[in-house]
Steps between C-alpha positions, in 0.01 A plus 500: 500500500620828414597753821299785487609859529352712769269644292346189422506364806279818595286490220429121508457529906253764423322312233457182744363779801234614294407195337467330881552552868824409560726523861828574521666161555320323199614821241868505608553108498357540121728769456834299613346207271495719203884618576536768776712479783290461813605854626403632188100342499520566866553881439222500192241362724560736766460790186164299386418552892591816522299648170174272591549233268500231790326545811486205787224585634255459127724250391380259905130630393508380111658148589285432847218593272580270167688196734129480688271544207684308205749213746263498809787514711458584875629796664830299697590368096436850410717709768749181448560646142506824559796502743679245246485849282669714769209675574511681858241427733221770484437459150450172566300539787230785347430243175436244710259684732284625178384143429183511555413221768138329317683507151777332686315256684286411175850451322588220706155353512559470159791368510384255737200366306704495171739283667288273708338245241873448385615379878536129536508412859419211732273704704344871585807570763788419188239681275486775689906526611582470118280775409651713785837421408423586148346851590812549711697445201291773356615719797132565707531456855437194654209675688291609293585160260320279758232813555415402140541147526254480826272702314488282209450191735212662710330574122582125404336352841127415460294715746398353835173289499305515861267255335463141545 
């Protein structure tokens, strides 16, 4: 691959900015690929910072919001990935906080019902562990998981006959 020259470092940084979110890690390790010295992409980035291109804060907001909508990912998978990307921790922090809770909750619901016809298990207690274990996978909390998963059972039981 050809090294680029500063200028086109800048103008294809620029290009990718617009075109996408980006964050600062992923733009400078695609800058070294394509031929700059780490310093170099380093001090770019910081410019693309500096003049608005890149912003932490919209770039935790754009990938909380497509990582739960399009991957169903949970919010622990989520803030995992995030702070892979060198993100500090507010950014973080405020995107996860503007998930709204019911649109959350119905993502792992259906998550859980998508998954559930495909578990093979000896009984309801392996059933139910694999789907948890799957859902932690996912990165949802445990908590809520078997919230979901008690929920589905109580809608499964057959109502209480007094009736004999």
């Amino acid at each position: 691959m050809k090294e680029l020259s500063n200028s086109e470092a800048w103008l294809w940084a620029t290009t990718r900015c617009a075109q996408s979110e980006q964050c600062s890690y992923d733009i400078s390790q695609k800058l070294i690929k394509r031929g700059l010295s780490p310093g170099q992409a380093n001090a770019l980035a910081k410019r693309l910072e500096a003049e608005g291109y890149i912003n932490e804060q919209r770039y935790a907001r754009a990938f909380t919001h497509d990582k739960l909508l399009y991957d169903r990912w949970g919010r622990q998978k989520i803030s995992a990935a995030l702070r892979a990307k060198h993100l500090s921790a507010n950014p973080i922090a405020m995107a996860l906080a503007e998930i709204d809770p019911t649109e959350y909750e119905a993502t792992l619901a259906s998550l859980l019902k998508s998954k559930a016809p495909h578990i093979e298990a000896e009984n309801d207690y392996l059933r139910r562990q694999k789907l948890a274990r799957f859902a932690a996978g996912r990165g949802f909390e445990l908590p809520l998981v078997f919230k979901l998963l008690d929920l589905e059972e109580s809608d499964d039981e057959e109502p209480y006959d007094e009736t004999f």
